[in-house]
C-alpha positions as CSV (number, residue, x, y, z in Angstrom):
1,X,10.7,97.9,-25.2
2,X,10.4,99.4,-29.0
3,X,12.9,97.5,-31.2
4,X,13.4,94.1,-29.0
5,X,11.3,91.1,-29.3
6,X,11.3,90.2,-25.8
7,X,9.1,86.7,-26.9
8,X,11.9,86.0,-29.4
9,X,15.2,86.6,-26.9
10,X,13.1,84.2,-24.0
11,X,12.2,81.3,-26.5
12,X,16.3,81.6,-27.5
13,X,17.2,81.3,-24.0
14,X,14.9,78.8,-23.2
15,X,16.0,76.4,-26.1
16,X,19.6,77.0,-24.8
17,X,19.2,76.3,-21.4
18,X,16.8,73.7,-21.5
19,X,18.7,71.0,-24.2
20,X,21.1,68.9,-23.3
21,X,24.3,69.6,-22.2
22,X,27.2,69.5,-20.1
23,X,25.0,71.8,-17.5
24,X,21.8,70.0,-17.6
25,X,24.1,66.3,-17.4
26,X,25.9,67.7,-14.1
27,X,22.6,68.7,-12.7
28,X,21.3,65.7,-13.3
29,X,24.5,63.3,-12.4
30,X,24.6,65.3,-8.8
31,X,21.1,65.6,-8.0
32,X,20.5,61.8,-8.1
33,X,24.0,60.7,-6.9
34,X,23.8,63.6,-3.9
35,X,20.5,64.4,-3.2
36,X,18.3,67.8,-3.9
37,X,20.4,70.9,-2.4
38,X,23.7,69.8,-3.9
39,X,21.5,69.4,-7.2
40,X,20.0,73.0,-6.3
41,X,22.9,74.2,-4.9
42,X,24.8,73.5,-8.5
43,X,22.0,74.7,-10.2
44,X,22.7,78.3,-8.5
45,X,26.2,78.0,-9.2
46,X,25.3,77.6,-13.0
47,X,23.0,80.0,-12.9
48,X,25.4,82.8,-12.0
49,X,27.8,82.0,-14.6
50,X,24.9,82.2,-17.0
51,X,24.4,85.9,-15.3
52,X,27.6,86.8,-15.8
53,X,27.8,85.9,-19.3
54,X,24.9,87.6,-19.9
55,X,25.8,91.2,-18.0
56,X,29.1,90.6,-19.8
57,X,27.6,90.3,-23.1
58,X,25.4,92.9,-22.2
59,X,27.9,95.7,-21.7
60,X,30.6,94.5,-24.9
61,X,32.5,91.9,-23.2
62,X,31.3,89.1,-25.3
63,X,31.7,91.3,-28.2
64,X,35.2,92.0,-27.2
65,X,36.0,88.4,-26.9
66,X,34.9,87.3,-30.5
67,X,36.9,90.1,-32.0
68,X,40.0,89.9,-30.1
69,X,40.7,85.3,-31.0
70,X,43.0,85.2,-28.3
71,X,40.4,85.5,-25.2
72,X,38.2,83.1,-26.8
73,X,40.3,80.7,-27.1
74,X,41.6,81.1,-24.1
75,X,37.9,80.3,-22.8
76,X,37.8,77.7,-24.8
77,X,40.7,75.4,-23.9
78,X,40.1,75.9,-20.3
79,X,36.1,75.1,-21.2
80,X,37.2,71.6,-22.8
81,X,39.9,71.2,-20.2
82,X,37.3,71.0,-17.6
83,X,34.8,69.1,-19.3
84,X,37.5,66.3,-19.8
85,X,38.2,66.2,-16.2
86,X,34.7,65.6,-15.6
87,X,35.0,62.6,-18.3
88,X,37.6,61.5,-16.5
89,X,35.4,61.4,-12.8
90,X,32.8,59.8,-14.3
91,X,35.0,57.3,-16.0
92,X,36.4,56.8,-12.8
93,X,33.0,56.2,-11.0
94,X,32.1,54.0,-13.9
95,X,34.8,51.5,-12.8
96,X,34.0,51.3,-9.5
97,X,32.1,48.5,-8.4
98,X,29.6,48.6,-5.9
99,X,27.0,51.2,-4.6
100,X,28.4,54.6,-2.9
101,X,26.6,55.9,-0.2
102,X,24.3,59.3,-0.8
103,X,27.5,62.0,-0.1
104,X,26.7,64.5,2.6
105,X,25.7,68.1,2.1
106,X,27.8,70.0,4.3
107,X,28.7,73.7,3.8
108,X,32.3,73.1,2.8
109,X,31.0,70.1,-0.2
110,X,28.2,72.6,-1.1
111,X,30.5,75.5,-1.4
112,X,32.4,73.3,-3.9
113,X,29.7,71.8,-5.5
114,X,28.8,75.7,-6.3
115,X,32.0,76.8,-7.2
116,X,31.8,73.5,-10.1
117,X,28.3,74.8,-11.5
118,X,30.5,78.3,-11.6
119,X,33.3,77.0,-13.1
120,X,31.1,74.8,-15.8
121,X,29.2,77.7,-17.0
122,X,32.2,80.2,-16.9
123,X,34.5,77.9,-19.1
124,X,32.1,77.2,-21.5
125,X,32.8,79.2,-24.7
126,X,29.6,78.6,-26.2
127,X,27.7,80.7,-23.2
128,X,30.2,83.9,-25.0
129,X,28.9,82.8,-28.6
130,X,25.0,82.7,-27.7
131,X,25.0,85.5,-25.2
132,X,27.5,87.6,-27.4
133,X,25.0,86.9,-30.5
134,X,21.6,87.4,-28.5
135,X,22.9,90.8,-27.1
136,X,24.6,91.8,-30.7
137,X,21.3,90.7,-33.0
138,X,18.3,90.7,-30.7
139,X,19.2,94.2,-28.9
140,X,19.1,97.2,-31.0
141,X,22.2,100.4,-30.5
142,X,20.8,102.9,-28.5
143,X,18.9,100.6,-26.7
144,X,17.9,102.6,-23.0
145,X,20.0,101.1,-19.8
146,X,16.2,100.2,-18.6
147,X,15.4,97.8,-21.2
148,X,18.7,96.0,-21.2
149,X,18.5,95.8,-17.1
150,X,14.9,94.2,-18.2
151,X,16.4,91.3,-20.7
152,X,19.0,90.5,-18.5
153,X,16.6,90.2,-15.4
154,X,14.2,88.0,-17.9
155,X,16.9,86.0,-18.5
156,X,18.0,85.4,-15.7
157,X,15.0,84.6,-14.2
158,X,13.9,82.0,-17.1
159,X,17.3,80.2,-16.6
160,X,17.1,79.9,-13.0
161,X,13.4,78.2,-13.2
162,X,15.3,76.1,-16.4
163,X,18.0,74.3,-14.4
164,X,16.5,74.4,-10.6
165,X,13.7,72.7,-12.2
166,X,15.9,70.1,-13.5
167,X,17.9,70.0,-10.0
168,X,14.1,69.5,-8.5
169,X,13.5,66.9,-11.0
170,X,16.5,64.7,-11.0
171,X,16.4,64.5,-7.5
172,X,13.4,63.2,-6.7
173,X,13.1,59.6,-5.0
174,X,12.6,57.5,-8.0
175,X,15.3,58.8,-9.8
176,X,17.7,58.4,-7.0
177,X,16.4,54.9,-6.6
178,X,17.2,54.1,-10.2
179,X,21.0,55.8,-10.2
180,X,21.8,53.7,-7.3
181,X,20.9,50.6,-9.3
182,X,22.2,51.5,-12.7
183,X,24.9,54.3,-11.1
184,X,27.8,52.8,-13.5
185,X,25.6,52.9,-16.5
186,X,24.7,56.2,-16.0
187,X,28.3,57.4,-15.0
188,X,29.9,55.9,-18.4
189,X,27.1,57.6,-20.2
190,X,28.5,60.9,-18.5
191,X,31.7,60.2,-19.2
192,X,31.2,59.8,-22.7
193,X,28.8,62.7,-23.0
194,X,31.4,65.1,-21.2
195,X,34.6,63.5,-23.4
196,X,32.4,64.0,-26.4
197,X,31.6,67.6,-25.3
198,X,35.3,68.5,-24.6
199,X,36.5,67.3,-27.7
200,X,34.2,69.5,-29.8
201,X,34.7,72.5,-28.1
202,X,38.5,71.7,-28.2
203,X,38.6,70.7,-32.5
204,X,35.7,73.4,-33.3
205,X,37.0,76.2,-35.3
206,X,34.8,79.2,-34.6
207,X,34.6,82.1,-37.5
């Protein structure tokens, strides 16, 4: 491991995947609106974006993104295209009176609710910025194909224990108990948080 800070890369990815955001407000909405395995079940799906960004980042992908304009924006309009449509559920939940039953886990619902953590982490153009930077400044050339299988296995590792841990807490019993009382509160305050999200990603201006 001469030349990488290994320390340095896992307190980086740690403050990345444990502040708030459009991943850790999804875990949360659908742990305590659907219970613990759609919550954990999302969680994976997140997770494996993260992988990929960081195996993509890894081997010059991310790289290869930031100097070529027109694949990162391309990531980036579909990133705050999504998160708008998420505004736009929770809005819609927001209006809606009355209190929704718990939804059922079935393997069809938890294949989508997977494929949505996926397609959250995949769209969202500032996984390519962090991972692309990490990789470029943390991660010296020459580096041996051992020590970069290491970081990435690190990484991936810390994030999954990151956002499970969030699915584990969000879904416990007292925070299901207060979603189902305050469930339009909390859905407006996703809905805003998502809107807000997708219209920075969509006015930012990256350099």
């Amino acid at each position: 491991m001469d030349g990488v800070n290994l320390a340095l890369i896992m307190a980086a990815g740690l403050l990345a995947g444990a502040s708030p955001g459009p991943a850790t407000l999804t875990i949360a909405g659908t742990s305590m609106q659907q219970g613990r395995k759609a919550g954990l079940v999302l969680a994976s799906g997140i997770s494996t974006g993260s992988l990929i960004w960081s195996v993509s980042a890894a081997f010059g992908l991310g790289a290869v993104m930031l100097a070529n304009a027109w694949l990162f924006e391309v990531a980036r309009y579909a990133g705050a295209a999504y998160l708008m449509y998420l505004a736009f559920r929770s809005a819609r939940s927001a209006l809606r009176s009355g209190t929704p039953e718990m939804k059922s886990s079935r393997a069809k619902s938890l294949r989508a609710i997977f494929a949505k953590g996926l397609a959250l982490h995949i769209t969202n153009p500032k996984a390519v910025l962090f991972f692309g930077s990490l990789y470029a400044i943390a991660i010296p050339p020459g580096t041996s194909p051992s020590v970069l299988l290491t970081v990435i296995a690190v990484i991936a590792v810390q994030s999954t224990l990151v956002f499970h841990g969030y699915a584990l807490l969000f879904s416990s019993a007292t925070a299901a108990r207060i979603y189902q009382r305050l469930r339009r509160g909390f859905e407006a305050v996703f809905a805003a948080a998502f809107a807000t999200a997708s219209w920075q990603i969509f006015t930012a201006r990256f350099s």
